[in-house]
Rosetta silent file (secondary structure, phi, psi, omega in degrees, C-alpha in Angstrom):
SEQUENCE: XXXXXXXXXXXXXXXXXXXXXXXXXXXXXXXXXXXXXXXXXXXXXXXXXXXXXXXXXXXXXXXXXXXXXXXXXXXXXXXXXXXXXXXXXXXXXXXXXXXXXXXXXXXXXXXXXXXXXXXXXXXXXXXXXXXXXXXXXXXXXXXXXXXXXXXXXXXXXXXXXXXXXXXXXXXXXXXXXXXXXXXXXXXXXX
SCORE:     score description
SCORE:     0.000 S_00000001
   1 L     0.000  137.410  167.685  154.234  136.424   24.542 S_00000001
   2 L  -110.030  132.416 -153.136  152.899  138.114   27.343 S_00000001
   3 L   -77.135  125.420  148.903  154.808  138.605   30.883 S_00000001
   4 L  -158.839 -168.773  176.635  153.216  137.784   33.266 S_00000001
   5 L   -96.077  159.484  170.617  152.792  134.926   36.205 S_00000001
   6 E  -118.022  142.610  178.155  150.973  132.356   35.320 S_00000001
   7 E  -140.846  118.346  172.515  149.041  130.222   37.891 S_00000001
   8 L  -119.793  131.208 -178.757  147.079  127.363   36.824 S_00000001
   9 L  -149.097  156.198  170.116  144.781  125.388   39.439 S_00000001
  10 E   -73.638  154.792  176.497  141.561  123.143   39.605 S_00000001
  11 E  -152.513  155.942 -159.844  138.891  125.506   41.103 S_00000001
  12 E  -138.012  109.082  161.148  135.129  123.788   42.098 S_00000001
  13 L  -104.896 -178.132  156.069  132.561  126.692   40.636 S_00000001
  14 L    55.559 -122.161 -149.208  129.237  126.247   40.001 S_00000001
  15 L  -100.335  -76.239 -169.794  128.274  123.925   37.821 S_00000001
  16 L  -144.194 -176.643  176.812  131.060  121.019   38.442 S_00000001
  17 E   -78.984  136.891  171.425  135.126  121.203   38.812 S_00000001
  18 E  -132.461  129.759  170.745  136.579  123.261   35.669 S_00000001
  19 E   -86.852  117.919  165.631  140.495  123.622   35.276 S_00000001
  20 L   -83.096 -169.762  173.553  140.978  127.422   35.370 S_00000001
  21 L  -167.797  114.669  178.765  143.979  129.028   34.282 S_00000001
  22 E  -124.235  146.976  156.414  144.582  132.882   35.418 S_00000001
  23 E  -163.056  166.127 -161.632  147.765  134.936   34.971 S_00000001
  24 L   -58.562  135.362  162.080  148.288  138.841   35.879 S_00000001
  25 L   -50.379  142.221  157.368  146.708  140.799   32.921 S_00000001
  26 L   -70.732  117.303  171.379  149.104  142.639   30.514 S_00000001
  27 L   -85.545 -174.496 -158.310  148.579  146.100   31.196 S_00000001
  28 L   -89.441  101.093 -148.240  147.964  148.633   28.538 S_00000001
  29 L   -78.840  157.744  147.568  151.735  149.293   27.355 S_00000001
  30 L    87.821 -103.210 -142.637  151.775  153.436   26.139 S_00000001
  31 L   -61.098   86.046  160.852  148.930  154.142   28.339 S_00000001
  32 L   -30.441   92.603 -179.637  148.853  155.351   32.089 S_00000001
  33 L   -15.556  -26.768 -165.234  145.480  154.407   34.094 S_00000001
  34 L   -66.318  -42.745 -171.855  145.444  158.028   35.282 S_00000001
  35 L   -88.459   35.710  152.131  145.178  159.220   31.272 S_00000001
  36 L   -84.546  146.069  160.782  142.284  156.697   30.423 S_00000001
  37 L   -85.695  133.798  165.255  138.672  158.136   30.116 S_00000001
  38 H   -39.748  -65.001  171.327  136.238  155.538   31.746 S_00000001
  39 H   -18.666  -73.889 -172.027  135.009  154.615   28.534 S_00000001
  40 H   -77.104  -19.177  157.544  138.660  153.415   27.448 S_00000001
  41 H   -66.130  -36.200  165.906  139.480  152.163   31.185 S_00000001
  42 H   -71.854  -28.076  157.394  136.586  149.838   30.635 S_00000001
  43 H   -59.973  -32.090 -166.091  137.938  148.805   26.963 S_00000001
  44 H   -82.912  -49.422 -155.150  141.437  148.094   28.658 S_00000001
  45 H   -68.476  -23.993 -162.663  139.727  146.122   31.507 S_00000001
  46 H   -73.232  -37.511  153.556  137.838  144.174   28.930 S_00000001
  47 H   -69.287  -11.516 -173.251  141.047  143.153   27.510 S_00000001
  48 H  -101.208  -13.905  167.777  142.921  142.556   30.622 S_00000001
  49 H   -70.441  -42.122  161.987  139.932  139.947   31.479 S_00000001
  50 H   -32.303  -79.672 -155.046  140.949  138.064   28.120 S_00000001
  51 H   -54.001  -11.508  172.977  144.179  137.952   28.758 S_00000001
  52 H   -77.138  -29.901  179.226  143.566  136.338   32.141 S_00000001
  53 H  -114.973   28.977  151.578  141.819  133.367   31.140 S_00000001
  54 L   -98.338   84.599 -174.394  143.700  132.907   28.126 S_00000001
  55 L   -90.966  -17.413 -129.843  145.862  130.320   28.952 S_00000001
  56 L   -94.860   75.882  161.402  145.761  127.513   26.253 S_00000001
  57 L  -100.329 -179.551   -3.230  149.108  127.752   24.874 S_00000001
  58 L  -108.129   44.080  157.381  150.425  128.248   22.574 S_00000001
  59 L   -77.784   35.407 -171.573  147.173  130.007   21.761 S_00000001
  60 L   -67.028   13.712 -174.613  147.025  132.559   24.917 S_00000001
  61 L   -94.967  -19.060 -155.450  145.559  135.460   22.373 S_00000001
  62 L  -110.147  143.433  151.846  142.356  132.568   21.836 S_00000001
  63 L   -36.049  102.717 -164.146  139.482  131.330   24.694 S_00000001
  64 L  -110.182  142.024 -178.478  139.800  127.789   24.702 S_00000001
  65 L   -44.019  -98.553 -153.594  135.698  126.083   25.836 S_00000001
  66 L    -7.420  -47.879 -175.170  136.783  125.350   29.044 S_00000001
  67 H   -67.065  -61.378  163.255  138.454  129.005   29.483 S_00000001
  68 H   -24.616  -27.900 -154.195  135.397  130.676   28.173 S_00000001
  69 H  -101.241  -21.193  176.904  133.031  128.377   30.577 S_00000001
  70 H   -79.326  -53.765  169.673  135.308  129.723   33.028 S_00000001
  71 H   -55.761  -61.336 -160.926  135.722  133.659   32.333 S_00000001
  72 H   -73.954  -23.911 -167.319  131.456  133.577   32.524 S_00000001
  73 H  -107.464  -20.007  170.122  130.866  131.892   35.853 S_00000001
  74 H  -136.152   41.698  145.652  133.588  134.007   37.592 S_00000001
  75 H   -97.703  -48.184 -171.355  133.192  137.346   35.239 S_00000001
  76 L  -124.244   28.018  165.396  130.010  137.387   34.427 S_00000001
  77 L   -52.336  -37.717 -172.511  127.920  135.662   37.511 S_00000001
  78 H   -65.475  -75.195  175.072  126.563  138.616   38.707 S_00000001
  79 H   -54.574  -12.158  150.358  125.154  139.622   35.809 S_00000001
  80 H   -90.374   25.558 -169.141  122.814  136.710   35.243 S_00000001
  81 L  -115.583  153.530 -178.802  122.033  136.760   37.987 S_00000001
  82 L   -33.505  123.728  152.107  118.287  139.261   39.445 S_00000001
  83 H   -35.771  -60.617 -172.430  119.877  142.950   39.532 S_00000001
  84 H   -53.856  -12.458 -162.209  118.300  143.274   42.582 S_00000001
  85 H   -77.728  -41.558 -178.484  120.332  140.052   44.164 S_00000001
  86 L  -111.781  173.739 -138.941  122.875  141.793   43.683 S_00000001
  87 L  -128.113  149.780 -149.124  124.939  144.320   45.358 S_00000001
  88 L   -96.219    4.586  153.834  127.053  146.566   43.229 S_00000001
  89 L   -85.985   -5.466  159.945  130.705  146.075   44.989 S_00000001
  90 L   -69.994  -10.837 -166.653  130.012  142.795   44.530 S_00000001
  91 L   -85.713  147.584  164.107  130.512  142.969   40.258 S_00000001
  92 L   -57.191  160.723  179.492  133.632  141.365   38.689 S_00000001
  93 H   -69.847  -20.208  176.919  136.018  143.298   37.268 S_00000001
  94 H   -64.527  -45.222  178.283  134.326  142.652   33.371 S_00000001
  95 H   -56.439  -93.611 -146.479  130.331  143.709   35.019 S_00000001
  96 H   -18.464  -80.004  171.646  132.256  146.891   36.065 S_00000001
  97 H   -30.600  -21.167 -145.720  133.648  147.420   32.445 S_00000001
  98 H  -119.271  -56.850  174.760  130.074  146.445   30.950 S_00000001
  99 H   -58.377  -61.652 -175.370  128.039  148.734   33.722 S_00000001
 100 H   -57.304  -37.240  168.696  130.532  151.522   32.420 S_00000001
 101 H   -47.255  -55.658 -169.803  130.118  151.085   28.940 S_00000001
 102 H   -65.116  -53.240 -170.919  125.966  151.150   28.971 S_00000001
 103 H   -28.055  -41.678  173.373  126.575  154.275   31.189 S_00000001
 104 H   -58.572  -53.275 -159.541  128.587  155.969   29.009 S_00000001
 105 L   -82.664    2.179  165.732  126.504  155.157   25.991 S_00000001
 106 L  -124.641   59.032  114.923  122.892  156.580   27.735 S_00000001
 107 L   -68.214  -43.691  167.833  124.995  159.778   29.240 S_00000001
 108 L  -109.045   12.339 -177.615  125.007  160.699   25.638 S_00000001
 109 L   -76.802  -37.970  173.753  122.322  159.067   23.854 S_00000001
 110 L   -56.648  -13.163 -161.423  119.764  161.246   26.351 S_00000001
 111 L   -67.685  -55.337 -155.331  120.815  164.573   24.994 S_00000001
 112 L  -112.538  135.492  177.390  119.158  164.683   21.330 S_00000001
 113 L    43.280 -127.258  171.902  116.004  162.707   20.328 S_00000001
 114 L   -32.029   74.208 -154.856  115.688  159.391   21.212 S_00000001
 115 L   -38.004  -28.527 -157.561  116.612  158.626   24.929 S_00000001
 116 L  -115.350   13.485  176.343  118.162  155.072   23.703 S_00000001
 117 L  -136.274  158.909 -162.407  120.131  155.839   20.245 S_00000001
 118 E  -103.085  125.548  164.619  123.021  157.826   19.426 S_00000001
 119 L   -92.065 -172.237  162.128  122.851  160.996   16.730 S_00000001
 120 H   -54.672  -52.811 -175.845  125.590  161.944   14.877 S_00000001
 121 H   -59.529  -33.713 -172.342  126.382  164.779   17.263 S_00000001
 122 H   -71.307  -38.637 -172.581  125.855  162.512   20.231 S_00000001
 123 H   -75.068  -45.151  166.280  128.405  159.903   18.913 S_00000001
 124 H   -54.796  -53.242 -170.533  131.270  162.786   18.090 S_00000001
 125 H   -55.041  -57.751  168.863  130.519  164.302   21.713 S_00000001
 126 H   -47.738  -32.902  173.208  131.189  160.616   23.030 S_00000001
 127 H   -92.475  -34.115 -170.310  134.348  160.354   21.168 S_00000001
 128 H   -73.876  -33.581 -178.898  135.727  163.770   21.631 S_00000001
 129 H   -79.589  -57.121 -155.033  135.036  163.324   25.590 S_00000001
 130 H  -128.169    5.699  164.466  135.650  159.338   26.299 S_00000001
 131 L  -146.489   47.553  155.212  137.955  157.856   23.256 S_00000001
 132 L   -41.867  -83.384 -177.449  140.244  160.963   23.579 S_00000001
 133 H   -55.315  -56.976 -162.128  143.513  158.778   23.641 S_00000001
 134 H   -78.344   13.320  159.140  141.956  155.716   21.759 S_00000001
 135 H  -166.691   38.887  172.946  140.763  157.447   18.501 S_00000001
 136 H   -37.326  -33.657 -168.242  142.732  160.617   17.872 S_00000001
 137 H   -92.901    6.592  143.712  142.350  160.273   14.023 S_00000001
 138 H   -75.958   10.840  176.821  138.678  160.405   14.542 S_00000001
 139 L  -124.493   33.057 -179.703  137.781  163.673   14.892 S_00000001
 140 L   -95.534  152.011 -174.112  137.047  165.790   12.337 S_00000001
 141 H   -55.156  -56.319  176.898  133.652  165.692   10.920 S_00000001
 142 H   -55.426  -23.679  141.899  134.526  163.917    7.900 S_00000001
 143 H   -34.799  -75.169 -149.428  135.502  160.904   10.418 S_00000001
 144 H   -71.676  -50.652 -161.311  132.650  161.006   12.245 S_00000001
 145 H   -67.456  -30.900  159.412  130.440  161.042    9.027 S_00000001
 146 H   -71.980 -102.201 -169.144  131.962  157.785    7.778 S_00000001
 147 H     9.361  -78.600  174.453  132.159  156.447   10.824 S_00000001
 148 H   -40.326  -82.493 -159.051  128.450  157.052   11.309 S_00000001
 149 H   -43.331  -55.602 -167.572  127.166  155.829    8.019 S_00000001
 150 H   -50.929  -94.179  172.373  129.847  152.716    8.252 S_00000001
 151 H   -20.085  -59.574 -162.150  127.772  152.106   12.329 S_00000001
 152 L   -49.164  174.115  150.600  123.917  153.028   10.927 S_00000001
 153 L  -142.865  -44.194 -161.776  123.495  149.763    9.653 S_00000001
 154 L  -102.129    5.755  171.893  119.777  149.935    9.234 S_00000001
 155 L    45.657   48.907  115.771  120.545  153.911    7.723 S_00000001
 156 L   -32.411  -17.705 -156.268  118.052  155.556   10.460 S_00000001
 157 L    39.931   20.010  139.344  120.654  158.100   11.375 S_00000001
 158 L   -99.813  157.042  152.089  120.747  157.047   15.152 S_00000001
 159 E   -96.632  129.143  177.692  122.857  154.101   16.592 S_00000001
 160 L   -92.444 -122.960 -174.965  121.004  152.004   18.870 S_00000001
 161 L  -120.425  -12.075 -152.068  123.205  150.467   21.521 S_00000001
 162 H   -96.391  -39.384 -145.558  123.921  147.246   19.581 S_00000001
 163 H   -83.439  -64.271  166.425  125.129  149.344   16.806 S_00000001
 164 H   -39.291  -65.328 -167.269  127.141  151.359   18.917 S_00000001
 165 H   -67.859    2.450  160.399  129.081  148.525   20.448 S_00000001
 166 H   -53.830  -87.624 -143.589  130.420  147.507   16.631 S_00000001
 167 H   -58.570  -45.473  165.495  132.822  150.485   17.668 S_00000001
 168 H   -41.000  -55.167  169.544  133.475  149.038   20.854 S_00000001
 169 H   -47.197  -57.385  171.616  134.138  145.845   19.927 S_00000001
 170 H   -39.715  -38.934 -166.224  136.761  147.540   17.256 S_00000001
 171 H   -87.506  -51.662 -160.714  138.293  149.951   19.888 S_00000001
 172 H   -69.768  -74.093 -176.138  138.541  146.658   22.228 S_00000001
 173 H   -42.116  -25.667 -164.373  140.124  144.743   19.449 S_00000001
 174 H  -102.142  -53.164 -168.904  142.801  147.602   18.394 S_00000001
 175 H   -30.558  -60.068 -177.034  143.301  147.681   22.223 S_00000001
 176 H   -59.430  -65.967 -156.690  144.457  144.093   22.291 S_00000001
 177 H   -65.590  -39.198  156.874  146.326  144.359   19.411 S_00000001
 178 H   -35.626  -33.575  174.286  148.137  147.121   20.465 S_00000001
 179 H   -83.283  -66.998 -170.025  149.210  145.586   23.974 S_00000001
 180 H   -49.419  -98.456 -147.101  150.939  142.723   21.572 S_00000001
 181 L   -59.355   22.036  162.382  152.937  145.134   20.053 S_00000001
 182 L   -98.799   21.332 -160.163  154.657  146.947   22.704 S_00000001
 183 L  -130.847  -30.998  157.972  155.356  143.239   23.623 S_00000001
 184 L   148.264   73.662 -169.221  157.726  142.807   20.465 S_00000001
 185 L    11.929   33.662  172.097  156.436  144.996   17.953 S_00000001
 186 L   -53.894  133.899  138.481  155.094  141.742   16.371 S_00000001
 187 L   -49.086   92.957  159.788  151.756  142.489   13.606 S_00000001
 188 L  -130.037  147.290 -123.549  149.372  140.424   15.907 S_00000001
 189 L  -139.040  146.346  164.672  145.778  139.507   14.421 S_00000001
 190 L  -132.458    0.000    0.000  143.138  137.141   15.321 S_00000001
């Protein structure tokens, strides 16, 4: 289980009254903020948004609708909302994490070819730089060359951004799992 407070209240968003349910994010056991790369500070935050509106026990690892309808109108308002409307100290802590992620992903996608896809070389430079802590056993060439081929899906030899965020999702997911088990070394899985 994870410590934290829990506060559950009616809240009037939106659309109509939704019962919310927040508690303090589990932070990223093992890891210091200081030694996160943005890249992996935005995977951590991505998980510490989960964990806030996963209240439904004694399913808090799972979204329950309600929690879900809830994490989008006051995570991800901003972002459906005109870019221009909005003002960029205004983003949730999840937009942040999301705005870091594409960032990341055209700092190296611009280098080599394509402005908007990933080579091989770009995607090892991205891991060797910004999933330093969060993929040590990835970085020898023979890694990255699975890796890739595993990501290509459509066997172009680029990643496009969708393709790219497979790994993300994975890294995000490992993240999570990883926070349970410094929590009592439990194998936990969704």
């Amino acid at each position: 289980m994870l410590k934290g407070v829990w506060v559950c209240r009616r809240e009037t968003s939106g659309f109509r009254h939704s019962s919310c349910c927040y508690r303090s994010p589990a932070p990223l056991s093992g890891f210091s903020r200081k030694m996160l790369t943005p890249l992996e500070g935005a995977v951590g935050a991505i998980v510490e948004v989960f964990h806030k509106y996963s209240c439904n026990e004694p399913h808090h690892d799972k979204l329950s609708k309600a929690e879900l309808k809830c994490l989008i109108q006051k995570e991800l308002g901003n972002m459906l909302k005109s870019t221009q409307q909005v003002i960029k100290g205004d983003f949730s802590e999840l937009e942040k994490a999301i705005e870091t992620i594409i960032n990341i992903f055209h700092q190296y996608s611009v280098r080599v070819g394509h402005f908007d896809t990933l080579t091989k070389g770009e995607l090892k430079q991205l891991i060797d730089k910004q999933l330093v802590n969060f993929l040590k056993k990835q970085k020898d060439q023979a890694s990255i060359d699975s890796l890739f081929k595993e990501l290509d899906k459509n066997r172009d030899q680029q990643l496009s951004f969708g393709e790219f965020m497979v790994l993300i999702t994975r890294v995000t997911i490992a993240t999570h799992e990883h926070i349970h088990q410094g929590e009592g070394g439990q194998q936990h899985q969704h």
